[in-house]
N, C-alpha and C positions, 0 to 999 in steps of 0.2 A: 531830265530825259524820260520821253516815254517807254514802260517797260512790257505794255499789256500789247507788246507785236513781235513777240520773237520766245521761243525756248530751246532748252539745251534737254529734248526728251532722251538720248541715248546717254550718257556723260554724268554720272550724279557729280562729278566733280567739278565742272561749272558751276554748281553751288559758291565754289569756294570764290569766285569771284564778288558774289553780293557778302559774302564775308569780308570778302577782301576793304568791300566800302566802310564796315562799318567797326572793322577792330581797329583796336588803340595802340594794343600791347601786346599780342598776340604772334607765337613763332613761327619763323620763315621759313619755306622749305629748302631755302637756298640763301643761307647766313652772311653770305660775299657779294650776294648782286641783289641793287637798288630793284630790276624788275623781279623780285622772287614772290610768289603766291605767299600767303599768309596760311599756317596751320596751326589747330587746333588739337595736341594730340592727345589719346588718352591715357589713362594708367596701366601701369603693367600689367594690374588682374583682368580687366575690361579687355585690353588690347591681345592679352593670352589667349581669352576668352574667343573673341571675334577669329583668331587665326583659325580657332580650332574647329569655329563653326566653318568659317569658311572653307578650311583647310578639308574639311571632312565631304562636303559635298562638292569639291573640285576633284579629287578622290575617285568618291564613288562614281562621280560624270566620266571621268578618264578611264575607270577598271570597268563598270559596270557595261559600257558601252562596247567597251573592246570585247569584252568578252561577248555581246551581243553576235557583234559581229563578225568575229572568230566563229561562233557556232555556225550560221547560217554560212557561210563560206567555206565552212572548211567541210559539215556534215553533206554527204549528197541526200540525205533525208529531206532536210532541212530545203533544197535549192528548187524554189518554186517561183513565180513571179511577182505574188504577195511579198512572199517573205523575203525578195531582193529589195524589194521597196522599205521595208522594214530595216533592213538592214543600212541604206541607203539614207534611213530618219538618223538611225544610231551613228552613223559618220559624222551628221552635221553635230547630235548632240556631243559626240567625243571632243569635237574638233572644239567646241566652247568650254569645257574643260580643258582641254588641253591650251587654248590658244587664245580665249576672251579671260575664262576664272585666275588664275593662277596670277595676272594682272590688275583687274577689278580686285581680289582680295587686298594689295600692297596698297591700291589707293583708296581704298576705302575703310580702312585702318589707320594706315599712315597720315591719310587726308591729303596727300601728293602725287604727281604721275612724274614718278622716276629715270622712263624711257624713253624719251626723250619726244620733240614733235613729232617727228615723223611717222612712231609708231601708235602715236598718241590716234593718228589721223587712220593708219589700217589697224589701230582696234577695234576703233569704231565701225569700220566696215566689215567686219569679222561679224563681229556683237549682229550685225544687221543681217549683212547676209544669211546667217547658221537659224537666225532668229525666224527670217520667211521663208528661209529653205524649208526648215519640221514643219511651218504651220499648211506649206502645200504641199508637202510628204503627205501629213495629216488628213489632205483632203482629199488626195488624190488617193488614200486608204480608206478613207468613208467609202469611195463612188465604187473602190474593188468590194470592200465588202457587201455593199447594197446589190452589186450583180451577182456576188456566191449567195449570198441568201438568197434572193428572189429568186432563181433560177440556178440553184447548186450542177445542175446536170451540163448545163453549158455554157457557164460562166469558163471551163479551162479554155473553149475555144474562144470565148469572147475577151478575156484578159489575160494575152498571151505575154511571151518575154519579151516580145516586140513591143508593144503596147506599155509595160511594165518600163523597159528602160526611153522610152520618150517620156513617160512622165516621172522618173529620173532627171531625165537631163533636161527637162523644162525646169522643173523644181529648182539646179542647180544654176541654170543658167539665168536664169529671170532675177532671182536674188541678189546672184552676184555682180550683172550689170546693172541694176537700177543702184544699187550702194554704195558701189563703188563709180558708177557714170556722177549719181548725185553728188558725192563726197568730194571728189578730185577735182568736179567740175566748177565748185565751189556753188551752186543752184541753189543749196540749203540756205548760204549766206545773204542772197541777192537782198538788196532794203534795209541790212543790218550790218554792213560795211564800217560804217560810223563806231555802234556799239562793240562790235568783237575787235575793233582796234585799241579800245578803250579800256577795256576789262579782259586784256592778256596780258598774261604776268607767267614767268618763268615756273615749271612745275605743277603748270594746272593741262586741263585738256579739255578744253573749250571748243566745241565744234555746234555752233549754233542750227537751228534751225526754224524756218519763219513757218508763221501762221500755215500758209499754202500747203507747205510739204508735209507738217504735222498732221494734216487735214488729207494728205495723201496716202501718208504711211497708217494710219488709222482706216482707211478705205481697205488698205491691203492688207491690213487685218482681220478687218469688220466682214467683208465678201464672202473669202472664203471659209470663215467661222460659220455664216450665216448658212452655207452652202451643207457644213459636217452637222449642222443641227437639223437641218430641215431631211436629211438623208439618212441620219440615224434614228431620229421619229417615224420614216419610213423602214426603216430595217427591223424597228423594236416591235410597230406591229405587223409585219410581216412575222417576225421571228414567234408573237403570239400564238397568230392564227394557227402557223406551223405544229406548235407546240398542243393545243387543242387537238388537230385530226390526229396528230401521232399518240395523242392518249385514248382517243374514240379507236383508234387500230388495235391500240394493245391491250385494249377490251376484247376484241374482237378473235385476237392471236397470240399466241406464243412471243415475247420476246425475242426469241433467239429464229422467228421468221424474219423478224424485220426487215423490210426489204431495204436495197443499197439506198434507193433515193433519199432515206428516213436517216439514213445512220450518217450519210453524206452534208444533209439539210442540218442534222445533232452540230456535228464538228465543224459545220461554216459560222450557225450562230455564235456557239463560242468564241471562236475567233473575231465576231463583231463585237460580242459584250467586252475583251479585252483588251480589243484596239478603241473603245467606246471608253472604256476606262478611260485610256491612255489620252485622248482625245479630253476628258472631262479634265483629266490633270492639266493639260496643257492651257485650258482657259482658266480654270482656277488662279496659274500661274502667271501667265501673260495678260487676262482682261484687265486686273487695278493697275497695270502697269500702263496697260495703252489711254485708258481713262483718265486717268491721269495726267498721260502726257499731254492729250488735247484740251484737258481743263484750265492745263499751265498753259498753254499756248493763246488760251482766249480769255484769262483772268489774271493775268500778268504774274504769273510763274508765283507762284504762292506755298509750294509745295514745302515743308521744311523740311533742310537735309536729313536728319535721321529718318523720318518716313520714306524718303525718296530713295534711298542706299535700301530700307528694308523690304520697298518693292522692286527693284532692282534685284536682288539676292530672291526673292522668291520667284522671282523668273528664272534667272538661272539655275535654279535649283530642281526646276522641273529637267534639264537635260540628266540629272540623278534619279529620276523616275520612273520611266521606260523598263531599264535593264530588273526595278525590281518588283514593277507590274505584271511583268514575261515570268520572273522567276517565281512569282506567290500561285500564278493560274496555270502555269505548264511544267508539268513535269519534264517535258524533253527537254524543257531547256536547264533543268538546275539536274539534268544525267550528264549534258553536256558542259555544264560547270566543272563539273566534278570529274570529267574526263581530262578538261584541260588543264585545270588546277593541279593536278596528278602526273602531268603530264603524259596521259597513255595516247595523246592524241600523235605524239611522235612515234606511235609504233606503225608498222606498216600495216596499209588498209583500215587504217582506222576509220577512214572516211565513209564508211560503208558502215559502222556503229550502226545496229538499229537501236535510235533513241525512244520509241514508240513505246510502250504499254503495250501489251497483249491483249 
């Protein structure tokens, strides 16, 4: 059977299927039933090993996150229309530690999916949704920052709360119905009905997907990536040129003249170089993984599982990123850690903290 027209890009555990072809001897995830996927497991130190890595960065995606977005929610400093958007990225990434990681670690360890089908089916559309929700959070925080920079002075009229929660709830909504329409509807499957009949076996999580879609979900990667690079190469020289007149002024003047527009144009670039970071993390992360998937998809799935599990794990590992990107460049936000971890945010009016610097 032809193999070079179909891949399982979400799922490293579909792997275990071409396993499944080729072992002799090897242990079942399900010792009583004739349909049980075939597993390869590791040894205790190896397998201690992998919980801990995993275990740490499911962790941090879950704490790191929350606490993200505990600050901006709870501080009225903090409540601005940028930073509901931010706030808004850190939901989806909590919700993939909370609700993709903690799963993906048991199977990719254990080399089985324990939870049976059903859930096996909205993992996957978990993993998918959370995944293009950030990357057009992501974009949709390039296009605010490129209007604070360019124009600091009326960018608050032009990227209002208004503005702010529609691309919110595009972000959420577009995710969630194309992953879940694709998934349920079974569209991923179409052409390879035959093969995912073939290569299901009890304890695995095979959710195929054909040439087409792989070619689609790589578009809806690839766009709006294309979109945060071409928009941050305009912000980086704008934020130059910026930075040039404001040392030709302070030639010219006292520091502590400095007028609002200079000191306002300071604090919006920052704000790009950080969400710029955060943006660089996120393709670090995700590009070998989408590369990937459409290499398998048109080279007939080539990938060998341990590589595949390890780009896998560095994708999600960027939803642990974020909260400590925020915390190394902004001090309001690690006064705001430390508020809550302390718990002084239960005192009254706490809400009203000034987190600022002087």
């Amino acid at each position: 059977m032809a193999t070079d027209d179909y891949s399982f890009p979400w799922d490293q555990d579909s792997i275990l299927s071409r396993d499944l072809l080729s072992a002799t001897s090897a242990q079942l995830c399900y010792e009583n039933l004739n349909r049980s996927c075939v597993r390869s497991p590791y040894s205790p130190g190896p397998c201690l090993i992998l919980y801990a890595v995993f275990g740490f960065g499911t962790v941090l995606a879950v704490c790191g996150n929350l606490l993200m977005m505990t600050s901006i929610l709870h501080f009225r400093q903090l409540h601005s229309p940028a930073n509901f958007l931010v706030a808004s990225l850190a939901c989806a990434d909590f919700l993939v530690g909370v609700m993709v990681m903690p799963f993906s670690m048991v199977r990719s360890v254990e080399g089985c999916w324990y939870f049976g089908d059903s859930y096996c089916k909205l993992h996957t559309c978990f993993d998918v949704s959370f995944c293009y929700s950030s990357i057009f959070h992501l974009c949709f925080i390039s296009v605010d920052r490129y209007i604070a920079v360019s124009d600091p002075l009326i960018y608050p009229t032009r990227f209002t709360a208004s503005v702010s929660g529609k691309c919110i709830t595009f972000s959420w909504l577009l995710s969630i119905i194309y992953s879940f329409s694709l998934l349920y509807t079974g569209a991923n499957e179409a052409g390879l009905e035959d093969l995912v009949s073939a290569l299901t076996c009890v304890g695995g999580c095979q959710l195929a997907l054909n040439q087409s879609w792989v070619f689609i979900n790589f578009l809806l990667f690839l766009i709006p990536t294309l979109v945060m690079i071409t928009v941050y190469s305009k912000i980086f020289l704008i934020a130059k040129q910026q930075a040039q007149n404001i040392e030709k002024m302070s030639k010219q003047a006292d520091k502590a003249s400095e007028s609002y527009k200079d000191r306002v144009a300071k604090r919006e670039r920052k704000a790009a170089k950080t969400l710029g970071i955060a943006v660089a993390a996120f393709l670090l992360s995700w590009l070998p993984y989408f590369i990937d998937s459409i290499v398998d998809a048109f080279l007939g799935f080539i990938t060998p599982t341990y590589v595949y599990e390890i780009l896998v794990w560095i994708a999600y590992y960027n939803s642990s990123m974020n909260p400590l990107i925020y915390a190394f460049f902004y001090p309001w936000f690690r006064k705001a850690i430390k508020l809550i971890v302390t718990g002084k945010i239960l005192r009254e009016n706490s809400s009203t903290t000034n987190l600022f610097p002087e």
